[in-house]
N, C-alpha and C positions, 0 to 999 in steps of 0.2 A: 504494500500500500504506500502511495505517494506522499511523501512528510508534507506538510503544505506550506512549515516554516525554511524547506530547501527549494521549495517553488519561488519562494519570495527573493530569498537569498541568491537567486539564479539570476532573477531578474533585474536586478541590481547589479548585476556583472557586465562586462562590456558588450559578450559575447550573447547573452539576454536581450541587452537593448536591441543589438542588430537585429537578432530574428523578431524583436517586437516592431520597429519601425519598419521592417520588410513586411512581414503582415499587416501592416497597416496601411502600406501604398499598395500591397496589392488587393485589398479591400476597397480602397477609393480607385483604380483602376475599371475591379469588377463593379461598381456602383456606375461609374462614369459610362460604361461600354452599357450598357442595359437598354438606355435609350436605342442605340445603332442595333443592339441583338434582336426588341422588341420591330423596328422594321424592316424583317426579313433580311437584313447585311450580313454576308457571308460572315462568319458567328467566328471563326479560327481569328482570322483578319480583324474583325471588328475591335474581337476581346484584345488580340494582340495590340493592334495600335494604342488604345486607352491603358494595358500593364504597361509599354513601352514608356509613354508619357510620363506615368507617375511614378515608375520606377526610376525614370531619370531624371525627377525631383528628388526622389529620395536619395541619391548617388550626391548631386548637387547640394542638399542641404545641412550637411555639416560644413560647409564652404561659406553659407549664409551664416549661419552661426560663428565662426571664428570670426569672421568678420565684425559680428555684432561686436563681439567678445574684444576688437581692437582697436573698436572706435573710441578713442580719447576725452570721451565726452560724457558727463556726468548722468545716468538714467532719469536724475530730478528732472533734468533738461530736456524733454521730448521735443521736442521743437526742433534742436540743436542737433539732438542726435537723428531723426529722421532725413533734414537737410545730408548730414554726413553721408548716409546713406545712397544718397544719390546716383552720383556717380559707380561707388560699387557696385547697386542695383543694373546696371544696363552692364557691367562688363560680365557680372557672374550670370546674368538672362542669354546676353552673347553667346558664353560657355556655354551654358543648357543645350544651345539649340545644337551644337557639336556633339554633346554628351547623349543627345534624344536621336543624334542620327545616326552614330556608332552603335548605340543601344538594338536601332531597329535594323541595321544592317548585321549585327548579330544576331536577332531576333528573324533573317532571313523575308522582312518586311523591307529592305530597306537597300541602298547600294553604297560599296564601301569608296567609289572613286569619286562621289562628293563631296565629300569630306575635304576633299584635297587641294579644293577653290573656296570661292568666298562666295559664290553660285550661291549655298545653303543660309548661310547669314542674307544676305539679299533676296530670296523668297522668303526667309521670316520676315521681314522687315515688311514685306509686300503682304504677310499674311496674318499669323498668331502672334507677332513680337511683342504687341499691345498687352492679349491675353495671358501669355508667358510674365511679362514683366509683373502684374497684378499678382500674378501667384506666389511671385516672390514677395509680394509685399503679406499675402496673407500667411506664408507659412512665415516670416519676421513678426506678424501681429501677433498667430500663435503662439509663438515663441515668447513673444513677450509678455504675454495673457501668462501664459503659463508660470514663468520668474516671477510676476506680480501676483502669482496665487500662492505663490512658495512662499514668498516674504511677508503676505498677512497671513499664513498659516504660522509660522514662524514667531512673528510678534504675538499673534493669538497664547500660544503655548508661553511664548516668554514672559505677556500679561498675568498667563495664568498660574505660572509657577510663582510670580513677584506677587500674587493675590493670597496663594497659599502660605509663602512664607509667611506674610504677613498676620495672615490669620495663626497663625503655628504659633510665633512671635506673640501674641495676644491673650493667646492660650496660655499658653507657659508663663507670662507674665500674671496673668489671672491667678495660675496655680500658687506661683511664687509667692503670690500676696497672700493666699488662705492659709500655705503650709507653715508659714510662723506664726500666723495666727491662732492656730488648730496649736502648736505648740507652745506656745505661752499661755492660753490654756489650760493644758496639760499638768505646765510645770507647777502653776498656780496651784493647781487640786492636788497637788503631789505636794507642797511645800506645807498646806495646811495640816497635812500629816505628821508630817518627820518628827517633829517633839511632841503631839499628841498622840502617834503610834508608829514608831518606825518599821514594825515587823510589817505592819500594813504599808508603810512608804516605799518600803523594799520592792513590796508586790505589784505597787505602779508602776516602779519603772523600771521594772521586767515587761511588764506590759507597752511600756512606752517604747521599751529597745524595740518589743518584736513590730513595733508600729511605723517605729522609724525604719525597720530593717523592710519593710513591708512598700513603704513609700518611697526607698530609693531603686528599689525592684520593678517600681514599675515608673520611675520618672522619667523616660523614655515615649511613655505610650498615654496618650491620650483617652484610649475607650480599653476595658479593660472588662473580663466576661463576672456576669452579677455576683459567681461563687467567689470570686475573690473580694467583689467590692463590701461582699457579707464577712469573709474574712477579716478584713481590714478593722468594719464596723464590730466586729465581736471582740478584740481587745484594746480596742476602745472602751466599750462597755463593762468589759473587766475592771476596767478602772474605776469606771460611775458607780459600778456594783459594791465596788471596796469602800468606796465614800458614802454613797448613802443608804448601802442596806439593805433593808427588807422594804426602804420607803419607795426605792425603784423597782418598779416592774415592765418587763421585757416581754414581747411580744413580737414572735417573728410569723410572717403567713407569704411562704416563697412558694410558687407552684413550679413545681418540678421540670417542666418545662421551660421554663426560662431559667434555667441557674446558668443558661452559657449565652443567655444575650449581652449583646456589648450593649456597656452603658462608660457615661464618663465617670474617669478613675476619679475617687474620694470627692462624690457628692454628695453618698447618705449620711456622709460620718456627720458634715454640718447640720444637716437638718435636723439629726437625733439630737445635735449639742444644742441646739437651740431649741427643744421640743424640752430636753432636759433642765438649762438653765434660766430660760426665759417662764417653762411652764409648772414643770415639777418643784426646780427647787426653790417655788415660793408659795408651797405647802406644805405648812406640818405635817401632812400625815403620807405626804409624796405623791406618788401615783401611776399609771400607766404608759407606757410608749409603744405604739403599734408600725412597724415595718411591713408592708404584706408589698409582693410584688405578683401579677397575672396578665397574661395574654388578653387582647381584646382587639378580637379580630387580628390585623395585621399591626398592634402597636402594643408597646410594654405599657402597662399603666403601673407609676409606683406610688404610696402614697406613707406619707408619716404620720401619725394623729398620735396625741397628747388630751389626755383629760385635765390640764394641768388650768392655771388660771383665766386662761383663755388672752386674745388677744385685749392693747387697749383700746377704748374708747378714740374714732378718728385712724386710727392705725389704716392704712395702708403700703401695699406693696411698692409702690412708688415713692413715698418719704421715708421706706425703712431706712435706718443710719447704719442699719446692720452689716459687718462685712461678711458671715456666712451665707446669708441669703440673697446679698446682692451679687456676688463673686459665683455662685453656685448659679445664679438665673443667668449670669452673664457669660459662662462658659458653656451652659445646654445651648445658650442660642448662636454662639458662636461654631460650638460643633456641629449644630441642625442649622445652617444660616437661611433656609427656605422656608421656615415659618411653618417646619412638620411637627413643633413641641408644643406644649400647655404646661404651664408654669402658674400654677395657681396656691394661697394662701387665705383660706377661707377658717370662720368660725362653725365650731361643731356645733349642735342645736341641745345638745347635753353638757355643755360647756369644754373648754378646752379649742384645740386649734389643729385643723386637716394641712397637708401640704401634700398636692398631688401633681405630680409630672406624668407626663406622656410621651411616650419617645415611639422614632419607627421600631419596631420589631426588625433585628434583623442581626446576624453572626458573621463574624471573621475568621478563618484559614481553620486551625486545630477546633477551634470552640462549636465550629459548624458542625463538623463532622461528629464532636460530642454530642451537639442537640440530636443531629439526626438520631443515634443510636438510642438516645435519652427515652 
């Protein structure tokens, strides 16, 4: 069976192009004879003289082409460079008609002792020199059509790669701002310990190593599969658990199905710490935190809820001064920039506070082939 990435590779070769622009005039030859074949014109003859023709265009226009290629004149400058053209144009049409009458005297259409006067230049001149010349101009427009498709294809990619840095650059910047946040934090809740119980400060940051060891593992990667982003978030929680007890309660609801969608690296961790410190830990008696992640239809829907104080009076997602919810909305929408996410921050009607995102459903290289088997 035929590789189809050695077909390409071929074509690319010198040896490729030739047989592709040989196929090519002799397609416009056979297109061009149709007319002469459709009115009964002896059909040998007919086809012959139309392959002759285009064939010795095609012989002739790498000739056009270098020439292009050593005109001294700027491409901006069309104008300039067309004029230059000029006179090359009528000496390399000249040629043609030499090259078109060797061709057909090869081709046994034709005789080789005209060649040998100027007899053949002076019937073109009397006949097709007009038409000839035109051709030359169209197979230079082509040419040129074509170099000006190259070079917006070109800037297109080169746009688009300076659009992705930039987004990447954004990203990473984003992250950067959360990750010492997320760790100062951290140290905070750990530092409250160390002389009110060290055996328990020990066990934070144990926890904290395997978190940091956790986040430089993946600071590479932007979207990372949910079983890890659950990893991440569970010694985290380790921590929460150490500080407040029996007053926090944990609630995870992952459907099985999705533990290998990509979602972006460490955006549940905020949302818990802010479900945590904004809602739980401004009640005596503490209270609940619900993570559930499920399919719905073609999109991940994830959500955080908190029985906790609930949001305040006037609160909105647009004056939050918050940097986990602002950095966390700011990097979904940076990853989804087509306006495929829902990023919402709503009050529960039992008190407390919903945060639910919406992403596409959808898996990357190893983690896909996990889902599949899942």
């Amino acid at each position: 069976m035929t590789n189809p990435m050695f077909g390409k590779q071929w074509m690319r070769t010198r040896s490729g192009r030739i047989v592709l622009a040989a196929l090519a005039w002799t397609i416009l030859g056979c297109v061009f004879a149709l007319p002469d074949l459709a009115n009964g014109t002896e059909k040998r003859r007919a086809l012959l003289l139309s392959l002759t023709l285009w064939w010795s265009w095609g012989m002739v226009t790498p000739l056009i082409l270098w020439v292009e290629r050593k005109i001294p004149v700027s491409s901006k400058q069309l104008g300039r460079r067309i004029l230059a053209h000029l006179l090359p144009s009528l000496l390399v049409t000249s040629m043609y008609v030499f090259v078109l009458g060797a061709v057909r005297a090869a081709g046994g259409i034709g005789e080789w002792n005209g060649l040998l006067s100027s007899k053949i230049l002076v019937d073109s001149l009397r006949g097709l020199f007009l038409w000839n010349w035109l051709i030359y101009w169209l197979i230079l427009g082509a040419w040129q059509a074509h170099h000006y498709y190259d070079r917006y294809v070109a800037s297109e990619l080169r746009l688009e790669r300076l659009e992705r840095n930039f987004s990447e650059a954004r990203l990473n910047a984003l992250r950067m701002q959360l990750e010492p946040h997320f760790l100062f934090n951290a140290l905070n809740t750990i530092s409250s310990q160390v002389e009110r119980d060290p055996k328990l400060a020990r066990g934070m940051i144990e926890h904290l190593g395997d978190l940091l060891r956790l986040s430089l593992e993946s600071k590479d990667r932007q979207e990372i599969p949910l079983a890890e982003e659950m990893a991440f978030l569970e010694h985290y929680l380790a921590i929460q658990k150490i500080r407040f007890g029996d007053n926090l309660r944990i609630e995870t609801q992952i459907a099985p199905e999705v533990k290998y969608a990509s979602v972006p690296c460490l955006f549940v961790q905020p949302l818990v710490e802010n479900a945590i410190r904004h809602g739980i830990s401004r009640r005596a008696s503490g209270g609940t935190v619900i993570v559930s992640a499920h399919q719905i239809g073609d999109r991940l829907d994830i959500r955080v809820l908190d029985d906790g104080v609930g949001l305040p009076a006037g609160w909105t997602l647009e004056n939050s001064g918050g940097v986990g919810l602002s950095v966390t909305r700011q990097r979904v929408a940076g990853l989804y920039p087509d306006g495929e996410t829902c990023f919402a921050v709503n009050r529960r009607a039992n008190g407390g506070t919903e945060v639910e995102i919406s992403l596409p459903l959808r898996w990357t290289g190893k983690d896909n082939d996990a889902a599949v088997r899942a």
